[in-house]
C-alpha positions as CSV (number, residue, x, y, z in Angstrom):
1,X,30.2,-26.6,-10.1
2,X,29.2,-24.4,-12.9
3,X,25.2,-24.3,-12.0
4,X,23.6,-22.8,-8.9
5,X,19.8,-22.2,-8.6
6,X,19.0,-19.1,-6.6
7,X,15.6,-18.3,-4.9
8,X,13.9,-15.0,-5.5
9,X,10.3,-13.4,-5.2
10,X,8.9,-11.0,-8.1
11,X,5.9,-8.5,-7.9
12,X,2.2,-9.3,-9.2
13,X,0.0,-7.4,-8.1
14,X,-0.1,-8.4,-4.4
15,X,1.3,-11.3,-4.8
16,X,4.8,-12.4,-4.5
17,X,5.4,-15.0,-6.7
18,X,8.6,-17.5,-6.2
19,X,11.3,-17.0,-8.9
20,X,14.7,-19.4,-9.5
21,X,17.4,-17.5,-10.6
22,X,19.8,-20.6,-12.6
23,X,22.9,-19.3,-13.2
24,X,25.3,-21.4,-15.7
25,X,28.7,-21.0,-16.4
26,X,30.2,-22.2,-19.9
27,X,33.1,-22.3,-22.2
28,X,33.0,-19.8,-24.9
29,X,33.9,-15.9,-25.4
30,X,33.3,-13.8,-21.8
31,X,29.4,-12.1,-21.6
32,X,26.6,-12.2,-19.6
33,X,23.1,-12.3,-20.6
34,X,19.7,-12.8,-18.9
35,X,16.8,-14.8,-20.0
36,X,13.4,-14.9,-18.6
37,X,11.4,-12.2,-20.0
38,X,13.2,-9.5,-18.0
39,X,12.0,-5.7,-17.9
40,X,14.6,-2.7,-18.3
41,X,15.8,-2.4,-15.0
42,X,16.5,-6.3,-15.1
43,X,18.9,-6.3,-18.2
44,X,20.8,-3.7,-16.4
45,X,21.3,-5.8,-13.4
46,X,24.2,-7.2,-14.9
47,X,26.3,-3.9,-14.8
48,X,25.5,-3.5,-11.0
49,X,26.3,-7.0,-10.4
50,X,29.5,-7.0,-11.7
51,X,31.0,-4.1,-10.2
52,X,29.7,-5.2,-6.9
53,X,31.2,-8.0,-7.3
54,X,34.4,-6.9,-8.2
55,X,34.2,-4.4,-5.5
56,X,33.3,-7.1,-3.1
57,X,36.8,-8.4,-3.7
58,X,35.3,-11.0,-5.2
59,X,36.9,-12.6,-8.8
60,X,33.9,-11.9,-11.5
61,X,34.2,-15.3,-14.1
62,X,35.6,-14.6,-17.3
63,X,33.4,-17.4,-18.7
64,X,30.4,-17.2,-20.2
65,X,27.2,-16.4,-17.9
66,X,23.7,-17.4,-18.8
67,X,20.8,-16.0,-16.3
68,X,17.6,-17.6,-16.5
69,X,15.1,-16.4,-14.7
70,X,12.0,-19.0,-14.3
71,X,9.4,-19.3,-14.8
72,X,10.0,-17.7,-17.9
73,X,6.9,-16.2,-19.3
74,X,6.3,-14.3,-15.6
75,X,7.5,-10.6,-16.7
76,X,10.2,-9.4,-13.9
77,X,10.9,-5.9,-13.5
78,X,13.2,-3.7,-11.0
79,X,16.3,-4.2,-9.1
80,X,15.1,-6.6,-6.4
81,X,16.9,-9.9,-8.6
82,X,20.5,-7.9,-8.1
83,X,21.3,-9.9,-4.7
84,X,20.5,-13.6,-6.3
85,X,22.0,-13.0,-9.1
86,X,25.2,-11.7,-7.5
87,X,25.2,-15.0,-5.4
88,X,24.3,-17.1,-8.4
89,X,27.1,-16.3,-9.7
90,X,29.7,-16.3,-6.8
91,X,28.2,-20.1,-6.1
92,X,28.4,-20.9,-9.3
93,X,32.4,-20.3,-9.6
94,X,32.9,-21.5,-6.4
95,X,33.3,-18.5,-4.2
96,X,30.8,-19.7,-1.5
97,X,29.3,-22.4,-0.8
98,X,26.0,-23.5,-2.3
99,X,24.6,-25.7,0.2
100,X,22.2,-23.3,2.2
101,X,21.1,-21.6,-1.0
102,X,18.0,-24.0,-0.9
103,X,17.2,-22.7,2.5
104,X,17.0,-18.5,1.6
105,X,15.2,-16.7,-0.2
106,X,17.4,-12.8,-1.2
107,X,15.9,-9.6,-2.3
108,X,17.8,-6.1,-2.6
109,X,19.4,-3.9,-5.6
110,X,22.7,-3.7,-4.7
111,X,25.0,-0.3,-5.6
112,X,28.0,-0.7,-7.1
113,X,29.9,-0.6,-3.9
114,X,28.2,-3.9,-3.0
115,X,26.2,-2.0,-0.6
116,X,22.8,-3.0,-0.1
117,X,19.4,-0.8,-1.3
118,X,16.0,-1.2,0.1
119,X,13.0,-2.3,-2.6
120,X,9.2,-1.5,-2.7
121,X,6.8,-4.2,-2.1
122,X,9.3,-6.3,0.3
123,X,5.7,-7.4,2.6
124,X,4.4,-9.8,0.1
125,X,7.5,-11.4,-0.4
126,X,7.8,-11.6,3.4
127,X,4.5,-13.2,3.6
128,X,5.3,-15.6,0.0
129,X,8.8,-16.8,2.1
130,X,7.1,-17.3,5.5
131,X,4.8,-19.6,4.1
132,X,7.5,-21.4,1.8
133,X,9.5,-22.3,5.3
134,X,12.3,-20.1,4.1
135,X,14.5,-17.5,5.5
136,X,14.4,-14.2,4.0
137,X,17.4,-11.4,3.4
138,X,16.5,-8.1,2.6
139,X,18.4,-4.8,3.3
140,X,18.7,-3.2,6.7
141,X,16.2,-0.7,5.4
142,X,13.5,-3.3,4.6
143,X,13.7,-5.2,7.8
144,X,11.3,-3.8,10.0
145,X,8.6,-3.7,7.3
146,X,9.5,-7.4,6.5
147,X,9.8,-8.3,10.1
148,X,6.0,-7.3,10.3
149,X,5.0,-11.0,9.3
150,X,5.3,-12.7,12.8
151,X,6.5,-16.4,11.5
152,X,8.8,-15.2,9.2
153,X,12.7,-15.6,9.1
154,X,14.3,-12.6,8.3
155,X,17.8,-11.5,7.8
156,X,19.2,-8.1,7.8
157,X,22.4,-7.3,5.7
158,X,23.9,-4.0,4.3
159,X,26.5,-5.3,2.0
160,X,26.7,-8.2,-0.2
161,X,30.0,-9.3,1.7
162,X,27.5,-9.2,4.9
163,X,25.3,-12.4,3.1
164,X,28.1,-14.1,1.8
165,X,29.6,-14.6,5.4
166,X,26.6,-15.8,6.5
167,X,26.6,-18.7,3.9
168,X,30.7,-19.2,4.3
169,X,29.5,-19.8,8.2
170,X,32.5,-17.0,9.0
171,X,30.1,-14.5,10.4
172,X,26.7,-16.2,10.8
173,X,23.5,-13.7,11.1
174,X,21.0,-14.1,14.1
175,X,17.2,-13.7,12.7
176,X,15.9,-10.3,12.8
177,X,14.3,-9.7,16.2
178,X,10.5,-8.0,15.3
179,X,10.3,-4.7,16.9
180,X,6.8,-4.0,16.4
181,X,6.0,-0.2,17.1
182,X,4.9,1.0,20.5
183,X,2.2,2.9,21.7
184,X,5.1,5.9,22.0
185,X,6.5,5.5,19.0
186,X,3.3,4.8,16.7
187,X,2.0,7.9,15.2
188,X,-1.3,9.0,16.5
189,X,-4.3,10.1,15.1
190,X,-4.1,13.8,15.5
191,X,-8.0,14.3,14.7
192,X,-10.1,13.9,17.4
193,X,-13.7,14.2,17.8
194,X,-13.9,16.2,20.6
195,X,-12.7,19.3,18.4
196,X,-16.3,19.3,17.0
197,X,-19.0,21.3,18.7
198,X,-22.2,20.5,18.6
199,X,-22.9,18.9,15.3
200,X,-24.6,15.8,17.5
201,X,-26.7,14.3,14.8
202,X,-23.7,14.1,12.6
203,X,-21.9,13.0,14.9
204,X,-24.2,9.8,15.6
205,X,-24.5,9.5,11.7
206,X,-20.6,8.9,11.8
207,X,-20.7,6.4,14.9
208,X,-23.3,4.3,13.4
209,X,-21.6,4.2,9.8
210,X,-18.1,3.2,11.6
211,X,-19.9,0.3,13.8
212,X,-22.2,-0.5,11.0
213,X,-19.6,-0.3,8.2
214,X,-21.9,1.9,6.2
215,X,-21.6,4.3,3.2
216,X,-22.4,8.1,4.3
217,X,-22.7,11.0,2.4
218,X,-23.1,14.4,3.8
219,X,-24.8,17.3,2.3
220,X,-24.5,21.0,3.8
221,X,-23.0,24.3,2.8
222,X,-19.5,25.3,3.3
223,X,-17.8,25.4,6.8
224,X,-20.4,23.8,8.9
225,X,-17.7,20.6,9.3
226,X,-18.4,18.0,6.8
227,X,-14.4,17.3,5.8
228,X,-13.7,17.5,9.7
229,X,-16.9,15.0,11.0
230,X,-15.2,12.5,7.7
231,X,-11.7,13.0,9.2
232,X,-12.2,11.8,12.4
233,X,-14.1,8.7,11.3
234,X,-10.5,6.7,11.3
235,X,-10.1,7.0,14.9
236,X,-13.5,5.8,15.8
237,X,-13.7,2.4,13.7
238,X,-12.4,-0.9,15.6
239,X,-8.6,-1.5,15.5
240,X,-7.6,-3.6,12.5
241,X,-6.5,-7.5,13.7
242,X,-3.7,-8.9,12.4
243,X,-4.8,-10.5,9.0
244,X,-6.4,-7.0,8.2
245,X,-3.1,-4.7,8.8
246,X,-0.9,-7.5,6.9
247,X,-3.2,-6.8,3.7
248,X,-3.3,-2.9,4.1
249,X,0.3,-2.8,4.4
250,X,1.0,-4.9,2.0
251,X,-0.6,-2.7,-0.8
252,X,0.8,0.2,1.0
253,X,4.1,-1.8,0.4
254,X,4.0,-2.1,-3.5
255,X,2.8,1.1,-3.8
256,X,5.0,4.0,-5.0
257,X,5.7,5.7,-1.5
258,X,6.2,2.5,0.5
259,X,4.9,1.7,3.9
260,X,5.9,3.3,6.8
261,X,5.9,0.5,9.7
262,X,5.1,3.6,12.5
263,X,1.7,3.2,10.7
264,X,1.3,-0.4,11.9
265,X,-2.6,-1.5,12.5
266,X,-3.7,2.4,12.0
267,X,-6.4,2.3,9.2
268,X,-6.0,4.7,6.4
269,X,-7.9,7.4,5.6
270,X,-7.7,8.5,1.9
271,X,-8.8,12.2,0.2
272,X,-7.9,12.3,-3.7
273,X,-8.8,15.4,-5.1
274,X,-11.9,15.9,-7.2
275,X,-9.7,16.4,-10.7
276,X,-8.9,12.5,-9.8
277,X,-9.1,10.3,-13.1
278,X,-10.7,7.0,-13.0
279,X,-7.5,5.2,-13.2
280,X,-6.3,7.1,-9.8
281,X,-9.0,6.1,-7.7
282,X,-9.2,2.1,-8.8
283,X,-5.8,1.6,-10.2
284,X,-4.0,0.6,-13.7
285,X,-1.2,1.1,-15.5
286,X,0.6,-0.8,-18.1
287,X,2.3,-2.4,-14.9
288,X,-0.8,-2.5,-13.2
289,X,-0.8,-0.8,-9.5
290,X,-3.2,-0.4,-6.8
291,X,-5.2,3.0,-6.8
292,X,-7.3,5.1,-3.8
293,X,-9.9,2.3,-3.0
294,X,-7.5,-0.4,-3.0
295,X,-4.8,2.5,-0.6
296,X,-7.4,2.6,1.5
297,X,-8.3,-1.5,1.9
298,X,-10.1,-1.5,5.3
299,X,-9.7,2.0,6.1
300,X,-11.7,5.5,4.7
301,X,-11.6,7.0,1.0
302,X,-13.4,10.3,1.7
303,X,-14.5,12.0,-1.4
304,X,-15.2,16.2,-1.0
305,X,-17.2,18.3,-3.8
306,X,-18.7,14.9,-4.7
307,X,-20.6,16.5,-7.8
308,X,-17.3,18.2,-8.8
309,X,-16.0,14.7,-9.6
310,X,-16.7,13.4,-13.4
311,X,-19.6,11.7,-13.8
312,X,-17.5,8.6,-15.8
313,X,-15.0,8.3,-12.6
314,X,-17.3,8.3,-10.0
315,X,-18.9,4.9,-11.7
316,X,-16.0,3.4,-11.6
317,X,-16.5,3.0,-7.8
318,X,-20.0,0.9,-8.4
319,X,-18.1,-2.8,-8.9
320,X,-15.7,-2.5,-6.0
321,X,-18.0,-1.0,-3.3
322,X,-20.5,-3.9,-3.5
323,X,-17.6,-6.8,-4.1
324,X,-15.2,-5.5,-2.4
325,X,-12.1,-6.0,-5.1
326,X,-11.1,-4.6,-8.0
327,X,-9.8,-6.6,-11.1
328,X,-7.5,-4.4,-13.6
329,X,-7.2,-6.2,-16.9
330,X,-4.5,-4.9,-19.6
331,X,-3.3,-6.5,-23.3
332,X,-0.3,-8.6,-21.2
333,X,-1.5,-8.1,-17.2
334,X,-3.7,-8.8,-15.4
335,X,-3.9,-8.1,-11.4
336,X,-6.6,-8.1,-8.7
337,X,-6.6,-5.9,-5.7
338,X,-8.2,-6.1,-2.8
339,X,-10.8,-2.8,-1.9
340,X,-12.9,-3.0,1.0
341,X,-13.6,0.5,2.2
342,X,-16.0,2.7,3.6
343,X,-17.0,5.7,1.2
344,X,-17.9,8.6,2.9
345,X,-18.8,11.8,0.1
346,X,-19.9,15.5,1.4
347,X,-21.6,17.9,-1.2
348,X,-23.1,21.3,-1.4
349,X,-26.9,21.1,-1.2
350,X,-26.4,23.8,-4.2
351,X,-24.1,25.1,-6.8
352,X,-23.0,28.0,-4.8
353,X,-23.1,26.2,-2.0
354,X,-25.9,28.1,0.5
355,X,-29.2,26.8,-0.5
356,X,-31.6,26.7,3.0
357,X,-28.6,28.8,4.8
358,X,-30.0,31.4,7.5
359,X,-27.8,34.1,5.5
360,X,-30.0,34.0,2.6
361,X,-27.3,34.0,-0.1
362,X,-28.3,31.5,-2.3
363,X,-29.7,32.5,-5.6
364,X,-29.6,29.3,-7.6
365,X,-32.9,28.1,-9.1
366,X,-34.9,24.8,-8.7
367,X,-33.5,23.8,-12.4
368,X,-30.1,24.8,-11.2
369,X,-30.5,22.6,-8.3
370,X,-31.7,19.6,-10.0
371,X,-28.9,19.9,-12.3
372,X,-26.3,20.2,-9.8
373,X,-27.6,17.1,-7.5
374,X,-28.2,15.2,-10.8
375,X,-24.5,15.2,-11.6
376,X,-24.2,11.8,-9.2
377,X,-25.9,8.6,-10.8
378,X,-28.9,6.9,-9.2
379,X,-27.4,3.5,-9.1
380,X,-24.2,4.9,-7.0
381,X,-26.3,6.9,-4.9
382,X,-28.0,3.5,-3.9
383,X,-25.1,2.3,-2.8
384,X,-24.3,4.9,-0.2
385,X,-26.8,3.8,2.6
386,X,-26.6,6.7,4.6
387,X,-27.1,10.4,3.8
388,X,-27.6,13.0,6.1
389,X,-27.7,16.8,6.1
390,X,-25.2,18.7,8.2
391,X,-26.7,22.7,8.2
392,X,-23.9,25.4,9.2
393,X,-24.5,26.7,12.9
394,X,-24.0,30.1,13.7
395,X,-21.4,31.7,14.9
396,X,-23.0,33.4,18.4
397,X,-24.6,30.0,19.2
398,X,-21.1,28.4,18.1
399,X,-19.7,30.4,21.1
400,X,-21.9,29.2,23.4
401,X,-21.4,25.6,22.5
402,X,-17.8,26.0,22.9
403,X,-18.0,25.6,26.9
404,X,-19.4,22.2,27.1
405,X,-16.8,19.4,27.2
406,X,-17.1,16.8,23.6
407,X,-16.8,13.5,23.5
408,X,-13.5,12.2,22.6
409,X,-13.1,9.5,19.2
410,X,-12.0,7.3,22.4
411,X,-15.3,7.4,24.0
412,X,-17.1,7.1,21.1
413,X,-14.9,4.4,19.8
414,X,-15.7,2.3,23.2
415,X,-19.6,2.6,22.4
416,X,-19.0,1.4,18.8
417,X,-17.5,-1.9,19.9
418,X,-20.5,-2.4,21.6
419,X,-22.8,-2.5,19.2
């Protein structure tokens, strides 16, 4: 046999698109080339490949190797097409069987010991090959992320000689038994409200936005708790369901620093800094990836010095706060990512900060005031539905507060799935 057809899953966006890898062997001088509009990293699969292969003790063909990767006008890019290929190309001369190939899906980059490496964005293509009726074999290191998708099939392996005994039937692989984190080993939210005194209005401001769902912002000098109050909102919202923690760790997946499966079903809480760019907070990219609002899909993106941001980046944030989404269109790409979050902003009530403080610092002027609130657009502040002002308390009454037991985020988080 001199043809084998390989199944594989690319990266788009979210999405985890199904792609054949057909390797054919022919007559003519020895090479190897790969078709398929293929990225960098692709084209230099085939050097990986083949000294995995070799060092696999396998026999690479010294016949000429054509690659296509379908369907061909979907760009592919990284080192997740390294295993199929490999296998293509073992079936293809014969080395192993190619009878279960129609039954697998593979994804890893392999080293060229053969050893298996783990690959960002391995949840969507858990998800893809769940629904396809497929099994799935990713490296040991992907597993328990993959494993997350409760129907699907997943097989662990750390070498490419580890797969091919599964499909010889010398050694055959039991499915990866999901692990899911427990409440020991899941890590915990380390912000509690109970470290706030006093503070109550805020406080109720922040447990009606989490049961609500609302938009806050929060305007009082420096030091009276804003970036605390907006830090504990995470641990006070309703736990995610299942469909809701699949989609947040699925973007978390593809994005640059992974997903860390302790994290399971724990919304996220996101804090970009105020020299963000507009890019940063909704994603692009000539390979478009997700940004802050879509990081945060049903979770917190808390923005601090709210009037510090540019004017130009903060309306950016109009579209996806009332739909939801955000839909990042290039020259050759196009992607859509899903960004339903819950803005919460804090801001001086002045440029120095103090304005209506009991120290009496503040100088600033009326005019310096206007200008300073003015910096935020009228149409975005309509879109925040709640805004609240949070004075700063002073320190002898702070004391005295300090002996009265707080409510804990638990508490609180009891009263909000009441309402």
């Amino acid at each position: 046999m001199s043809l084998a057809i390989v199944y594989s899953r690319a990266q788009t966006g979210i999405d985890a698109p199904l792609v054949s890898v057909e390797v054919h062997l022919s007559n003519g001088l020895p090479g190897l080339s790969i078709v398929g509009l293929p990225e960098t990293e692709v084209k230099e699969s085939k050097d990986r490949v083949r000294a995995a292969i070799i060092n696999s003790q396998f026999d690479f063909p010294a016949r000429r190797i054509t690659i296509n990767l379908a369907p061909a006008d979907l760009p592919k890019e990284g080192g997740r097409f390294d295993l199929a290929i490999a296998l293509g190309i073992l079936a293809a001369s014969e080395q192993i069987p190619a009878n279960d190939l129609n039954n697998y899906e593979f994804i890893g980059e392999l080293a060229l010991s053969g050893k298996l490496r783990e690959i960002r964005g391995v949840l969507p293509a858990a998800i893809q090959s769940s629904r396809a009726k497929r099994g799935l074999f990713v490296a040991h290191e992907n597993a328990d992320e993959a494993a997350l998708v409760s129907d699907a099939c997943i097989f662990s392996a750390t070498h490419l000689l580890n797969v091919c005994a599964h499909l010889t039937k010398q050694t055959v692989q039991q499915p990866y038994i999901r692990s899911l984190p427990t409440a020991s080993t899941i890590k915990k939210q380390s912000d509690d409200l109970s470290d706030i005194s006093a503070q109550h209005h805020a406080k109720r401001a922040i447990e009606i936005a989490a049961a609500g769902g609302h938009s806050l912002l929060m305007i009082g000098p420096p030091g009276s708790g804003k970036t605390m109050l907006a830090s504990r909102l995470p641990g006070i919202l309703p736990p995610m369901t299942e469909t809701e923690a699949l989609q947040t760790a699925a973007i978390q997946s593809i994005s640059p620093h992974g997903f860390n499966h302790l994290h399971w079903k724990q919304r996220p809480f996101r804090a970009p800094h105020h020299t963000a760019s507009g890019v940063a907070l909704v994603g692009g990219g000539s390979q478009p990836r997700p940004g802050e609002i879509s990081l945060a899909h049903n979770g917190v993106v808390f923005l601090d010095e709210l009037p510090e941001f540019e004017r130009r980046v903060l309306e950016v944030l109009r579209e996806p706060i009332e739909s939801g989404k955000i839909v990042i269109s290039r020259a050759a790409r196009q992607a859509e990512f899903p960004a339903k979050f819950q803005l919460i902003a804090a801001m001086n009530p002045c440029p120095c900060g103090y304005h209506g403080h009991s120290n009496g610092r503040c100088r600033c002027t009326p005019d310096q005031i206007l200008r300073y609130r003015n910096k935020i657009s009228g149409p975005l502040l309509d879109r925040i539905d709640m805004h609240i002002d949070v004075p700063a308390l002073p320190i002898k009454d702070l004391n005295k507060i300090n002996q009265t037991q707080e409510e804990s985020s638990q508490q609180v988080q009891q009263r909000v799935l009441l309402m």
